[in-house]
N, C-alpha and C positions, 0 to 999 in steps of 0.2 A: 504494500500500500504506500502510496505516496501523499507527504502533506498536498493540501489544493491549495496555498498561499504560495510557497516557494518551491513545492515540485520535486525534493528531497526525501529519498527514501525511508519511509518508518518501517525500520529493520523488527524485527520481532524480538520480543524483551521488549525496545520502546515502548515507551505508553506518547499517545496523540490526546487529542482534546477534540470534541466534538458539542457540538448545541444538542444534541437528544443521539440514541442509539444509531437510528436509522440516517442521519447526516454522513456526507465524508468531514472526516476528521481531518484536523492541521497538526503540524508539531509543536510540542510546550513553546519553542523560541517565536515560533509566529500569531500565536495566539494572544487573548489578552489578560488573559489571565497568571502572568508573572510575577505578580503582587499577590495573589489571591491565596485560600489556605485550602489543603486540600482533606476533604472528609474523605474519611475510609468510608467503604461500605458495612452493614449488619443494621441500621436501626431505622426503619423507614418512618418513622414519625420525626426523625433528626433531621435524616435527609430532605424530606416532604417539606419541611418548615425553615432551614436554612433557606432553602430552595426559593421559599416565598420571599424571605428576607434581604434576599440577595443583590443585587442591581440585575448583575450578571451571572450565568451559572456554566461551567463547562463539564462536561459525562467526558469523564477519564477512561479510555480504553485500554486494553493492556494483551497481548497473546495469549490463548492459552493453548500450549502444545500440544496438550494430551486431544482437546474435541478442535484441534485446528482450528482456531477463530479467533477475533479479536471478543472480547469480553468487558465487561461495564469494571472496573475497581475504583470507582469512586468519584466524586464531581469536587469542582474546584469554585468556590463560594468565598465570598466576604467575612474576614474571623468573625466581625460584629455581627454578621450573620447565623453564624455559630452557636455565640453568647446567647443572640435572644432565642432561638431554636432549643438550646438548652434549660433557657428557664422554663420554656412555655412545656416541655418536655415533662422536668421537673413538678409541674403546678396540676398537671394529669394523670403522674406517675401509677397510683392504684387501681384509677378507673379506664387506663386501656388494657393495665394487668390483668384485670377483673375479665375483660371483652375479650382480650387475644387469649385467657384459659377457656371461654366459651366457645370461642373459633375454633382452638382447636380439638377439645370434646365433638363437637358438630364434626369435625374434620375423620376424625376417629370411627364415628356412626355411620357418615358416608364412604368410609374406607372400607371398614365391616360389612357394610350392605353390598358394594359392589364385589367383595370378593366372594361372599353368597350368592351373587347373582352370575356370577363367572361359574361359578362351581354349577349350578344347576344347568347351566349353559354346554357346562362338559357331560353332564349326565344327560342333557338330550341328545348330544351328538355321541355318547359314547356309551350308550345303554345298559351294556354289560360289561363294563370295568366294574372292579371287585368293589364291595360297598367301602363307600365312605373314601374313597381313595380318592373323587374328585376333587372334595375339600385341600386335601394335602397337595395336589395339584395346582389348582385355582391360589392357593397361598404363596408358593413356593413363584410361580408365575407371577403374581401381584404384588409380591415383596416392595415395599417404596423403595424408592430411591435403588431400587436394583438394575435398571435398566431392563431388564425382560419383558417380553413379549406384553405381560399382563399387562405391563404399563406406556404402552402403545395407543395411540390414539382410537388407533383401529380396532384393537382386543376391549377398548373399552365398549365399542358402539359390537361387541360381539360377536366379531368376524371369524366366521370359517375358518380360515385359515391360520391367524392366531391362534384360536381353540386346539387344532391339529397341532401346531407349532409347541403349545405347550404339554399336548401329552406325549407327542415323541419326544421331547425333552424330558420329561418323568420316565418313560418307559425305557429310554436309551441309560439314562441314570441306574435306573433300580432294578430292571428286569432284563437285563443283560449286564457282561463285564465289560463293559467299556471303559470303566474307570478301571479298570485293572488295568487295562492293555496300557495307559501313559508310560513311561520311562522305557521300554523295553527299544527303542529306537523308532516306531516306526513313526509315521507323522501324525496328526489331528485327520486329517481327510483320509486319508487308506483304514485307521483305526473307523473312523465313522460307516465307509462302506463296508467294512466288514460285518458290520454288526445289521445292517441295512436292510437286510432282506429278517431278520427277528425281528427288528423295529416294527416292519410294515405289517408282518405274521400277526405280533399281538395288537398292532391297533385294528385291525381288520376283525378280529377277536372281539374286539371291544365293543365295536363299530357296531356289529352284525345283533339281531334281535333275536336271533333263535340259535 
């Protein structure tokens, strides 16, 4: 990425300044923000409020290597902006506490309900897997912050395919040795097709109504 004031490469590890995410971003030297202080990110009623307080505000970007992309680490605001974002912070302190343990209780019941409703999801497509085994399924699938299937846009709205995707991942796991075969040299892919045609055996198994 190149700043768009000067045209100079922002190498990755740089961090750039941008007016909101979706802007092209400048480098700190061409920006205006050289005077300015810079908030870390974590507390979004800080951020929210500096933000107001601010004249001006720059969304600090930064690489991150592992998901390749530039990423938000923080905006660049007025200290006295800061200060009063602080008190007003301060002056609310219990009763957003009070909301964000309510957010997330709700957060919790809606997490529960849809991994219930995954699981019932597998048990219509997969009618004769052994009881109870979808739940263990649907959980291990919908783990937060797992990255897995469960937690796909798409597994949400209870896609075919997802479904499928997560009980050949259970069944590749537990009903075959697939986890044994690792270290013995061969690769991830040759280890997977081996087991490939058992994989298929038992969802078919599963699949099937009589």
């Amino acid at each position: 990425m190149r700043c768009s004031s000067c045209k100079n490469l922002v190498r990755k590890g740089e961090l750039f300044v941008a007016d909101t995410e979706q802007t092209s971003g400048i480098c700190f030297n061409c920006s205006k923000f050289t005077n300015y202080t810079l908030l870390a990110p974590g507390d979004a009623a800080l951020t929210r409020r500096s933000k107001k307080h601010s004249e001006l505000c720059g969304v600090v970007l930064g690489w991150n290597q592992r998901r390749k992309r530039f990423e938000r680490k923080g905006q660049y605001v007025e200290a006295d902006a800061i200060k009063k974002a602080k008190i007003e912070c301060q002056a609310d302190q219990a009763i957003r506490t009070q909301k964000n343990k309510k957010a997330a209780q709700q957060r919790i019941k809606q997490d529960q309900t849809y991994v219930e409703n995954f699981a019932q999801a597998i048990r219509r497509a997969y009618p004769n897997c052994p009881p109870n085994r979808e739940f263990k399924i649907a959980e291990h699938a919908c783990e937060k912050y797992s990255r897995r299937v469960g937690r796909t846009a798409a597994a949400k709205q209870f896609d075919k395919k997802m479904i499928d995707m997560a009980v050949e991942a259970h069944i590749r796991h537990l009903e075959t040795n697939y986890d044994q075969q690792f270290g013995k040299g061969k690769p991830k892919r040759e280890i997977r097709e081996d087991i490939k045609f058992d994989v298929n055996r038992i969802m078919m198994q599963w699949r099937n109504k009589f």
